[in-house]
Structure formats: structure tokens, C-alpha cells
C-alpha positions in Angstrom: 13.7 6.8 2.4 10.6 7.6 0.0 6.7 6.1 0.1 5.7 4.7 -2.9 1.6 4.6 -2.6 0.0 2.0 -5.0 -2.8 4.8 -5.2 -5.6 2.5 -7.6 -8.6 2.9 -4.9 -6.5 3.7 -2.1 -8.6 5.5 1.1 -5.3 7.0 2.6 -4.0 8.9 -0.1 -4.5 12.2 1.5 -3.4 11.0 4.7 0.2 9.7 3.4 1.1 13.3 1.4 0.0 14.8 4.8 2.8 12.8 6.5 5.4 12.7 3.4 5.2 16.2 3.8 5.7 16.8 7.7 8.6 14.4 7.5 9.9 16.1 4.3 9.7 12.7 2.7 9.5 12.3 -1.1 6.1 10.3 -2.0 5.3 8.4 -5.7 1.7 7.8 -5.7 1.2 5.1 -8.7 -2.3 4.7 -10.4 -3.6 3.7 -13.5 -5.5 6.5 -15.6 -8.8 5.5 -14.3 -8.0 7.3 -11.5 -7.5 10.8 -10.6 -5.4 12.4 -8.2 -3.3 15.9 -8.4 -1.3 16.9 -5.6 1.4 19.8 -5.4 3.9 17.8 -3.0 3.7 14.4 -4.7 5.1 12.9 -8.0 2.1 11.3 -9.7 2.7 8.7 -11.5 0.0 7.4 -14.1 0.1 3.5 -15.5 -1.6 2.0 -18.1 -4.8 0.1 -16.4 -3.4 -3.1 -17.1 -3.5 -5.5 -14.1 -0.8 -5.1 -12.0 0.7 -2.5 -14.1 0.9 -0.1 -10.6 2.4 -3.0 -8.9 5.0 -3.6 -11.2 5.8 -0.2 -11.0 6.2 0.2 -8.0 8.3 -3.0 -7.1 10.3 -2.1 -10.1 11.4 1.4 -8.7 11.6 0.1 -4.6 14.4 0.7 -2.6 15.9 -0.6 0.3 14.4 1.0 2.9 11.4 3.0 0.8 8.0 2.4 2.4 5.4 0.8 0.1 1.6 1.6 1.2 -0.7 -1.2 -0.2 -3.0 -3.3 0.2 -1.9 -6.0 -2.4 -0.1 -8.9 -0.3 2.0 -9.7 -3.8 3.0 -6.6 -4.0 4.1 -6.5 -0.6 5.9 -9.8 -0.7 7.7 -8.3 -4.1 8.8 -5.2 -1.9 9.7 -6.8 1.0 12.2 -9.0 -1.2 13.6 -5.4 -2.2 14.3 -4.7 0.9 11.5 -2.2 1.6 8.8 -1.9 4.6 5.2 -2.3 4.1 2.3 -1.4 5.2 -1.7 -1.4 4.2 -4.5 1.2 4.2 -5.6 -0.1 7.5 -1.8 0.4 9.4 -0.9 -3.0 9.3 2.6 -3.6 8.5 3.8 -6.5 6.6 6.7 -8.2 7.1 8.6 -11.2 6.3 7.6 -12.5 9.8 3.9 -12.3 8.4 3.5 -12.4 4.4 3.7 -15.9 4.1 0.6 -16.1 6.4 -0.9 -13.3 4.7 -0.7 -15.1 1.4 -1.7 -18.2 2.6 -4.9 -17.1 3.8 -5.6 -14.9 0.7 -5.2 -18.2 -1.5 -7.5 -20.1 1.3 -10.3 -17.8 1.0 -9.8 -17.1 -2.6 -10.5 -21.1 -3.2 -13.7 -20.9 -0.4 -15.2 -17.8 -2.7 -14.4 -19.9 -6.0 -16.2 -22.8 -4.4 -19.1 -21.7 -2.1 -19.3 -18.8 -4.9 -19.6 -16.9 -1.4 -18.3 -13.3 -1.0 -18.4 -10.9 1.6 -19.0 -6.5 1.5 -16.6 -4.8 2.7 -17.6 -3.0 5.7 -17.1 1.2 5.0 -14.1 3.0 6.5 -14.2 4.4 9.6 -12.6 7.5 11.1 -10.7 4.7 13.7 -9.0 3.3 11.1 -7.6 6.4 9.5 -6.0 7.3 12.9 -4.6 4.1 13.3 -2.7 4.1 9.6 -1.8 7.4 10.5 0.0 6.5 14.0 1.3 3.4 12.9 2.9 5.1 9.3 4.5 7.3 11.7 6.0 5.1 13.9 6.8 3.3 11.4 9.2 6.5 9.6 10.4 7.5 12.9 11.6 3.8 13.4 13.6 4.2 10.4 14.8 7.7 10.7 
């Protein structure tokens, strides 16, 4: 079992090595050249900043039985059909139980923003939702361990 971490803009960077390393995990964190992040413990890989160049990547190099960390619903689905869990910044894991959902309601809102030309802020992280990542990424290794 390894994480891949689609790391373009990703809040729980940090947070994943942390718990790569206490499970003695090997972690990939993909991100395109715009982005900087060095770390010791992880493999760093850096893609061109193409779209989707990351995600390609990463589904390209999945396993069953990796862990992908993203927030991308294609991605995930992509993964998922490897065989791999998922699971977003937030601790949400996605599943084949819920992509389909997920991606359904991504396109919905997509189409309401193209039409209303309405689009919401994201709100800013909070410390709650770093612990919850963090519990539910471990529970989520153990379950598989």
C-alpha cells in the first residue's frame, strides 16, 4: 500500500507525510511546477502544469489497494476503477457506493454556475477539518492493514 497525493493546492500535504511516515508507508506527492514542496520522507513528483497532467499521473501509476488523496471526483472515479481507495482533503472517502453521486452533483452545479453565472467562496480551513482528514486517513490505512 502507498498514498499517492495529487499535491496542486492541496491543504493536507503536511498532514499525509506525517502519517505516511508513522505507518512507514511510502507517499508520491504529484504537483505541477507551479508548486513547491520538498520533503525528506516523500518522493516528489513534479508535472508539467498542463490540466490534469497530476491526475493522469497519478491514475497512471495507481495500484490496487494504494490510497489516492484528492479532491478531483474524476480522479477519484479513474482510481477507484484501479482498484484504489480515496479520499479528499476534508476526510471524505470516496467510493464506488458514492462517485456516481458525487459526479452527478459536480456536473449539476457546474451547469447552475454556467447559467446563473453564480459562484460561491470557499469558506477557509479550519483546524476541525484537519483532524477529521487525519482520523479518518487513519482509519482508513488501519482498515487495510
Amino acid at each position: 500500500m502507498r498514498i499517492l497525493l495529487d499535491g496542486d493546492g492541496c491543504p493536507v500535504v503536511d498532514i499525509s507525510i506525517k502519517i505516511a511516515k508513522l505507518y512507514n508507508l511510502e507517499i508520491i506527492v504529484v504537483k505541477n511546477y507551479h508548486h513547491e514542496i520538498y520533503d525528506d520522507y516523500a518522493t516528489i513528483i513534479t508535472v508539467e502544469p498542463t490540466p490534469d497532467s497530476a491526475d493522469f499521473y497519478i491514475v497512471n501509476h495507481a495500484k490496487k489497494g494504494d490510497i489516492v488523496i484528492t479532491q478531483d471526483y474524476s480522479l477519484a472515479a479513474m482510481a477507484l476503477s484501479r482498484g484504489a481507495f480515496c479520499i479528499n482533503q476534508n476526510g471524505f472517502v470516496i467510493s464506488s457506493q458514492n462517485i456516481d453521486g458525487l459526479l452527478n452533483r459536480r456536473h449539476l452545479n457546474q451547469e447552475f454556475r454556467r447559467k446563473h453565472k453564480k459562484y460561491s467562496k470557499f469558506k477557509k480551513r479550519n483546524i476541525q477539518a484537519d483532524l477529521k482528514f487525519e482520523k479518518n486517513l487513519k482509519i482508513l490505512i488501519e482498515s487495510q492493514l
